[in-house]
BAFI-3210 file (N, C-alpha, C; in Angstrom, 3 decimals, decimal comma, padded with zeros to 6 digits):
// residues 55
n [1|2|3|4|5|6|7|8|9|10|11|12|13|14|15|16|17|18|19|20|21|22|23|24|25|26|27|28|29|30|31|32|33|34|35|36|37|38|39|40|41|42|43|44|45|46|47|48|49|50|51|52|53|54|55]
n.u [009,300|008,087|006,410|005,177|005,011|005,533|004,575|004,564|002,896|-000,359|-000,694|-001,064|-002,608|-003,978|-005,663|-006,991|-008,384|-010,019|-011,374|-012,743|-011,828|-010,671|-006,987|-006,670|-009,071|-008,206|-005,089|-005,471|-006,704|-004,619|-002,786|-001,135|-000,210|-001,860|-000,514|002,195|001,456|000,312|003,472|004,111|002,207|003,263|005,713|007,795|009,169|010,109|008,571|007,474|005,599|005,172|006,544|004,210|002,171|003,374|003,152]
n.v [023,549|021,568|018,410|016,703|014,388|013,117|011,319|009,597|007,090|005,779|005,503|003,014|002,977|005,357|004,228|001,928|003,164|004,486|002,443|002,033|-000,330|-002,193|-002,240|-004,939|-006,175|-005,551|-005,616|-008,642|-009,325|-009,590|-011,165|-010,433|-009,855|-007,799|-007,198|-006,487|-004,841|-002,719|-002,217|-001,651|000,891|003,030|003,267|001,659|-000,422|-003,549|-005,825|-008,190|-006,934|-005,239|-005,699|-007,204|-004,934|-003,290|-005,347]
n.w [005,544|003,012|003,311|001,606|-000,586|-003,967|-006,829|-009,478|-009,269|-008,575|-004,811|-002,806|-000,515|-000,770|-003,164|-001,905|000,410|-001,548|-002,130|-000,194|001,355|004,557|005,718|005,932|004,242|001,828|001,240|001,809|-000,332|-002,580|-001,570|000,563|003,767|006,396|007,837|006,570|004,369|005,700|006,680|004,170|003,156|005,145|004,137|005,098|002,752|003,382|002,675|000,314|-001,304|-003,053|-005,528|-006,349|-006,585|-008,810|-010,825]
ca.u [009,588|006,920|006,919|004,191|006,051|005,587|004,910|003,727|001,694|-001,218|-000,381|-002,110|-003,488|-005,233|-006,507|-007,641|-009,640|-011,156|-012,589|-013,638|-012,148|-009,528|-006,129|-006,849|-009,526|-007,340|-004,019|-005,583|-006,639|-003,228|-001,763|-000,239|-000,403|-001,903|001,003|003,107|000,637|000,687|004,601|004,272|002,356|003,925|007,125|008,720|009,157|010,467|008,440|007,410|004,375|005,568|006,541|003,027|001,552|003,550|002,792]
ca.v [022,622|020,503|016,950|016,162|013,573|012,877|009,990|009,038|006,551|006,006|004,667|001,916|003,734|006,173|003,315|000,983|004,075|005,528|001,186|001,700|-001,262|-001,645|-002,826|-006,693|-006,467|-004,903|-006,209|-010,120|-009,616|-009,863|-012,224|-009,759|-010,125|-006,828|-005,916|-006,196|-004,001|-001,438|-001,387|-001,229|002,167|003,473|003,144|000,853|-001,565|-004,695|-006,931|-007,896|-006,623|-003,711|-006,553|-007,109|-003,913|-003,191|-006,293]
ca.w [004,475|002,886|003,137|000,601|-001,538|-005,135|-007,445|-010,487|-009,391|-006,979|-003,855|-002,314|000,773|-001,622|-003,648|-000,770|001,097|-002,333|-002,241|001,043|002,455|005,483|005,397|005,932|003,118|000,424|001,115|001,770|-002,202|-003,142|-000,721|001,246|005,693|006,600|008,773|005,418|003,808|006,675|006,459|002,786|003,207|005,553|003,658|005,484|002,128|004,208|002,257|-001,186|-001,903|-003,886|-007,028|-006,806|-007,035|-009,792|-012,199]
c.u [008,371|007,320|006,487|005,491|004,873|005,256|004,176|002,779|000,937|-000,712|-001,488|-002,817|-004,865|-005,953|-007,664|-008,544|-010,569|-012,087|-013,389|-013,322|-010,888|-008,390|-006,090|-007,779|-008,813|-006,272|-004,449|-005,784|-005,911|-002,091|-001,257|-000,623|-001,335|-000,902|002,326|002,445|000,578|001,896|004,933|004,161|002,759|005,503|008,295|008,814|009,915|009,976|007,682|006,388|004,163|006,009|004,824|001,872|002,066|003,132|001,251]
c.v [021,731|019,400|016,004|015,288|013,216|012,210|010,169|007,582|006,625|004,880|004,043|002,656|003,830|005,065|002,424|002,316|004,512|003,822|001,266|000,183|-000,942|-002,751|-004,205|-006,815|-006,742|-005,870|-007,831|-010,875|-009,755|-010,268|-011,618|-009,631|-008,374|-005,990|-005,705|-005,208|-002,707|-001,247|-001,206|000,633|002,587|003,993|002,356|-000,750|-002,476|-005,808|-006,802|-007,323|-005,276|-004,692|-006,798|-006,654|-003,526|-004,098|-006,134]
c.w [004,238|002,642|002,882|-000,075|-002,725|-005,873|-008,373|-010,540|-008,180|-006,185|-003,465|-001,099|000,033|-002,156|-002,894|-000,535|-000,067|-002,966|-001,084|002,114|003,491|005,713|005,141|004,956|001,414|000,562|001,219|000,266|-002,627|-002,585|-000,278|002,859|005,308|007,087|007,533|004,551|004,127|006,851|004,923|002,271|003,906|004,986|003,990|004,303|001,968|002,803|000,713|-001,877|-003,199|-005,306|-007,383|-007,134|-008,341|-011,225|-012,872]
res [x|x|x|x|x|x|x|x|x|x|x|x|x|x|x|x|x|x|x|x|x|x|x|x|x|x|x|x|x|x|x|x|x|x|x|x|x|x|x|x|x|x|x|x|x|x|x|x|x|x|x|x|x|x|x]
***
């Protein structure tokens, strides 16, 4: 079974690595902890940072 997943948009991972920086760079740009950032990608979306990727 593959367990590639889907989306119509880009995820933040991809985005952050194709800037080159690392989680505490990226996610501190948009007020977000790192460790909320790292359960953001991961998928664990606990906290809000996902309203503010979208806006």
């Amino acid at each position: 079974m593959n367990s590639t997943k889907t989306t119509d948009k880009s995820e933040p991972r991809d985005i952050r690595r194709k800037l080159g920086l690392n989680q505490q760079q990226f996610w501190s740009k948009i007020g977000v902890t790192q460790s909320g950032g790292s359960r953001y990608e991961s998928g664990q979306r606990r906290h809000g940072c996902h309203r503010i990727l979208e806006e």
